[in-house]
C-alpha positions in Angstrom: 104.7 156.4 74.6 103.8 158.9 71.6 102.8 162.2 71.7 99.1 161.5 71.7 98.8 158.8 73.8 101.2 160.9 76.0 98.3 163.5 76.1 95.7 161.2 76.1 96.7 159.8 79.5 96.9 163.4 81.3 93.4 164.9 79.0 91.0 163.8 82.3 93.1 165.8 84.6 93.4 168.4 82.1 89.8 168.7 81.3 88.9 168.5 85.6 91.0 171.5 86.1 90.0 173.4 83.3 86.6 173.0 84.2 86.8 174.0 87.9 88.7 176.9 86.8 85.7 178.0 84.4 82.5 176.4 85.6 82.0 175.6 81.7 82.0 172.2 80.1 82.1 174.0 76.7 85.3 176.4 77.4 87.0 173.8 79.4 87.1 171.8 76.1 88.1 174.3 74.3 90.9 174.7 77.1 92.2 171.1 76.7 91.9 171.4 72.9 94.4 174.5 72.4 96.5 172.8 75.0 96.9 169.5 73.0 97.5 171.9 69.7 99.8 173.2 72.0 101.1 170.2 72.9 101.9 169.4 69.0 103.9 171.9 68.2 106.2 171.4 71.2 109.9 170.6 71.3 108.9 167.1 73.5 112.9 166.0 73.3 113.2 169.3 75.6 109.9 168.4 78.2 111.5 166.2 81.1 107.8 166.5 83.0 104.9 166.3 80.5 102.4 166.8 83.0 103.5 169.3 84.7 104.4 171.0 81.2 100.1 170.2 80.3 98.8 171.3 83.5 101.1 174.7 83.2 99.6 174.9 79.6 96.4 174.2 80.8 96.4 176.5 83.5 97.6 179.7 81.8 95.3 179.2 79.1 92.4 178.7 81.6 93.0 181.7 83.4 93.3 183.8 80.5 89.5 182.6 79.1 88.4 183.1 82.4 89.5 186.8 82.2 87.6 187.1 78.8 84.7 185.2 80.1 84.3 187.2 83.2 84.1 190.4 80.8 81.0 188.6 78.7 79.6 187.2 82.1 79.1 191.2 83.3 76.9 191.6 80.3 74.9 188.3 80.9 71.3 188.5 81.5 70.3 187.5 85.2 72.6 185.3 87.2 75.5 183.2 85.9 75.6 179.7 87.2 78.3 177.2 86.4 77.2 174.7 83.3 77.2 170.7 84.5 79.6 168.9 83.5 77.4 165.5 83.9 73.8 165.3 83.4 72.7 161.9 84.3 69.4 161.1 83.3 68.3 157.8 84.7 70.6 156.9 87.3 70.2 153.1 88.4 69.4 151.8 91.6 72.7 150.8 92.4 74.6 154.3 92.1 76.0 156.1 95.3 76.5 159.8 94.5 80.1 160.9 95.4 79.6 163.6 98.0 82.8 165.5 95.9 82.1 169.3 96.6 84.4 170.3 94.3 82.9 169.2 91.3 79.0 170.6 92.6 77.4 173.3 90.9 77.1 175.0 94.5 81.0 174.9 95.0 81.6 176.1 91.5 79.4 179.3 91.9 81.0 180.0 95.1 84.6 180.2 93.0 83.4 182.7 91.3 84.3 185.0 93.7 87.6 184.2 93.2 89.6 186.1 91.3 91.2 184.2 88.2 95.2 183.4 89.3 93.6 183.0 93.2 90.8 180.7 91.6 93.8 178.7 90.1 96.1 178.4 92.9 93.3 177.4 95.4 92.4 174.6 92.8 96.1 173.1 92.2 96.6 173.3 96.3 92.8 171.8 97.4 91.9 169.6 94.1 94.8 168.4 92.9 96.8 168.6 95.8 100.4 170.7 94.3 102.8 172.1 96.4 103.4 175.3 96.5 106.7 175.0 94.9 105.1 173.8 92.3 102.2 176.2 91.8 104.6 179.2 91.7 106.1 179.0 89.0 103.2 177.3 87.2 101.7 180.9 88.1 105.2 183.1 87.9 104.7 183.9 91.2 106.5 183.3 94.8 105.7 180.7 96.9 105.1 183.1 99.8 102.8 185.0 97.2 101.3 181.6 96.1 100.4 180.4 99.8 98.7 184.0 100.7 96.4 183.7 98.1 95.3 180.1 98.8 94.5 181.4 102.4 92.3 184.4 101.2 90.7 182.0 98.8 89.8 179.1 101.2 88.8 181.5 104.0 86.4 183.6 101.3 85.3 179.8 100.2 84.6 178.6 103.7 82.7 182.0 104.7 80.3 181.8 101.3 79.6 178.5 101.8 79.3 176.5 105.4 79.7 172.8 104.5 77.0 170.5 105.8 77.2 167.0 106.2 74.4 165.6 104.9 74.1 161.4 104.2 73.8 161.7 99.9 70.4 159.3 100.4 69.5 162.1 102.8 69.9 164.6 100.6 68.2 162.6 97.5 65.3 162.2 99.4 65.0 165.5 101.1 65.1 166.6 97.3 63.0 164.4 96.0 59.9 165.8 98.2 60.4 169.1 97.4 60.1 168.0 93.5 57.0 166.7 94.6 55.4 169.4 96.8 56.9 171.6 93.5 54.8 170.1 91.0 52.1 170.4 92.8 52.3 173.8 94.0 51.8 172.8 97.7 52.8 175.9 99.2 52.8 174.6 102.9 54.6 171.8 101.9 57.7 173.9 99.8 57.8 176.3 103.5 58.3 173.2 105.3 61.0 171.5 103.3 63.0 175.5 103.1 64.9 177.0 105.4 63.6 180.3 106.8 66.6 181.7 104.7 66.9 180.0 101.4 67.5 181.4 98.7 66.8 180.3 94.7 69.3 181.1 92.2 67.7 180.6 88.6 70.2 180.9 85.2 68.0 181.6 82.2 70.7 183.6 80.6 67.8 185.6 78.3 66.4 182.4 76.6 64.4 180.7 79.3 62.0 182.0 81.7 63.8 182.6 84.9 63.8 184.4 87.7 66.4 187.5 87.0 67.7 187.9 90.9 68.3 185.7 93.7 65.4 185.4 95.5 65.4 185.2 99.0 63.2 183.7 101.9 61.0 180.6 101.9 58.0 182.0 101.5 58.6 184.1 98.3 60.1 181.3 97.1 57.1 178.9 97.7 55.0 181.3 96.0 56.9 181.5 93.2 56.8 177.7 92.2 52.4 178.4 93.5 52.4 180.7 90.4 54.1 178.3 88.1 51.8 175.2 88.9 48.9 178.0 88.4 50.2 177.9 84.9 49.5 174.4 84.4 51.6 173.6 81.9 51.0 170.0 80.6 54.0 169.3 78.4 56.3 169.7 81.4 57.6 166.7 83.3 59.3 166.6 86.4 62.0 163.9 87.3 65.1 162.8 89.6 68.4 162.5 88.0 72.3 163.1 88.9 74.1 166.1 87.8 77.6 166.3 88.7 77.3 163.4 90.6 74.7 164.7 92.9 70.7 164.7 93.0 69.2 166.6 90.8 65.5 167.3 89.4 65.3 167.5 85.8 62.5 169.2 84.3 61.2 168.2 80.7 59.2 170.7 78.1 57.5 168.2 75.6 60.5 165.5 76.7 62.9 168.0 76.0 65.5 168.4 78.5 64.6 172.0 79.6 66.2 173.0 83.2 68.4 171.3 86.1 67.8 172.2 89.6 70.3 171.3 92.5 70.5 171.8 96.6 72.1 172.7 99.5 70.6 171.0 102.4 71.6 171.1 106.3 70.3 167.5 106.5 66.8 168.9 108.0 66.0 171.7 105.5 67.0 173.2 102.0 69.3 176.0 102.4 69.9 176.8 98.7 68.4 176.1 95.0 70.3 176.4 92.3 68.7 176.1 88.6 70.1 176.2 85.2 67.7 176.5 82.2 69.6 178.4 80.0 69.0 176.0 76.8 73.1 176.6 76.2 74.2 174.8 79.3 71.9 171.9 79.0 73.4 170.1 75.9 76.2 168.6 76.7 77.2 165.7 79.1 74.1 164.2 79.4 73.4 160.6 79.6 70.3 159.5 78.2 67.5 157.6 79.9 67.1 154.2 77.4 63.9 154.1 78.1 63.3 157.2 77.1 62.2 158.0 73.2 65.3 160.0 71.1 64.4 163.7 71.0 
């Protein structure tokens, strides 16, 4: 096998951890691009484990834009959510989500308490299932070092965010009505599909209306989507699609693509709304609807 097929066969695992790491489709190809330059200049008669040698790569290089990015993301305007990886437009009738949390928006914001080298060894242990002799020196650390910070990580995971499970048809449904009681600005109907506690997490990054904290409660929410139907704007549109592999609604300005919005749900109730409309975040990884004119 050459060097680029060599590459080519590992660049989906590649790309997977680099995007966990960073919660950014964008830097996560950057990521697997300097690794394959990398990669290039290598001495490959020397390289008895090319994987491990491109997930080490990978890694290392991840971890260091994630240091850079965390000092741009403390100047970013309102919250910072991750950016999907998979923006699926017009899912057919046939396709099952796959309930995998740790490709979610939800589950990416929550690593973002992590810090970078804890991020990375929680991810090798729980996503891609290393041993610990195998993350430590893939990190330089000790294995004892190595297993301490995979607990701290999965315990601040687990406290952040309680895992529900909810049937994926549930879920779609359950989202589904509150797109419609949403675009209608049925206030009763939004309480009743929130929890008492839910809370709505909106990523405009400066260059699309959003809301610039979390805000919390059902009822403050429901008024807030009240005062946006108020608006009446006619040139948007409101649909269901699949981001990440989960339900989604997709909002269209003028059959632009202008915002995703993703749930948590306990099965009964939404606990948690998460929406991106930064304009940034919304470009790439989308699958078009063919029915759908070319914008």
């Amino acid at each position: 096998m050459n060097e680029e097929n060599t590459f080519e066969t590992h660049r989906p695992r590649l790309f997977g951890l680099s995007y966990r790491l960073l919660g950014s489709r964008s830097d996560a190809e950057d990521v697997v691009q300097d690794a394959w330059l990398r990669w290039q200049q290598a001495d490959h008669a020397s390289i008895r484990d090319p994987e491990a040698w491109l997930v080490t790569a990978a890694t290392r290089l991840g971890i260091d834009r994630l240091r850079a990015a965390r000092v741009q993301r403390g100047r970013y305007v309102g919250p910072w959510l991750p950016e999907p990886a998979e923006i699926d437009e017009a899912p057919g009738p046939d396709h099952h989500a796959e309930r995998a949390e740790q490709v979610s928006l939800a589950f990416l914001a929550v690593l973002e308490r992590l810090g970078p080298e804890e991020r990375a060894a929680y991810l090798l242990k729980e996503a891609f299932d290393y041993e610990y002799a195998q993350i430590a020196p893939l990190l330089g650390q000790s294995e004892a070092n190595c297993r301490q910070m995979v607990h701290r990580a999965r315990e601040r995971v687990q406290a952040a965010r309680p895992r529900f499970e909810v049937e994926p048809e549930r879920h779609r449904k359950l989202l589904e009505r509150f797109m419609h009681a949403a675009s209608r600005g049925d206030q009763t109907a939004i309480t009743a599909l929130l929890r008492e506690d839910a809370r709505l997490v909106s990523d405009g990054g400066g260059k699309a209306l959003a809301v610039i904290r979390p805000l919390l409660g059902r009822e403050r929410i429901a008024r807030l989507f009240w005062a946006a139907y108020r608006r009446r704007d006619p040139a948007i549109e409101w649909r269901m699609g699949m981001v990440n592999g989960e339900p989604a609604i997709l909002r269209y300005r003028t059959g632009k693509l202008a915002a995703v919005m993703v749930a948590t749900t306990d099965g009964e109730r939404i606990v948690e709304l998460l929406n991106v409309a930064n304009p940034d975040k919304l470009g790439a990884g989308v699958t078009p609807d063919p029915g759908r004119a070319s914008w």
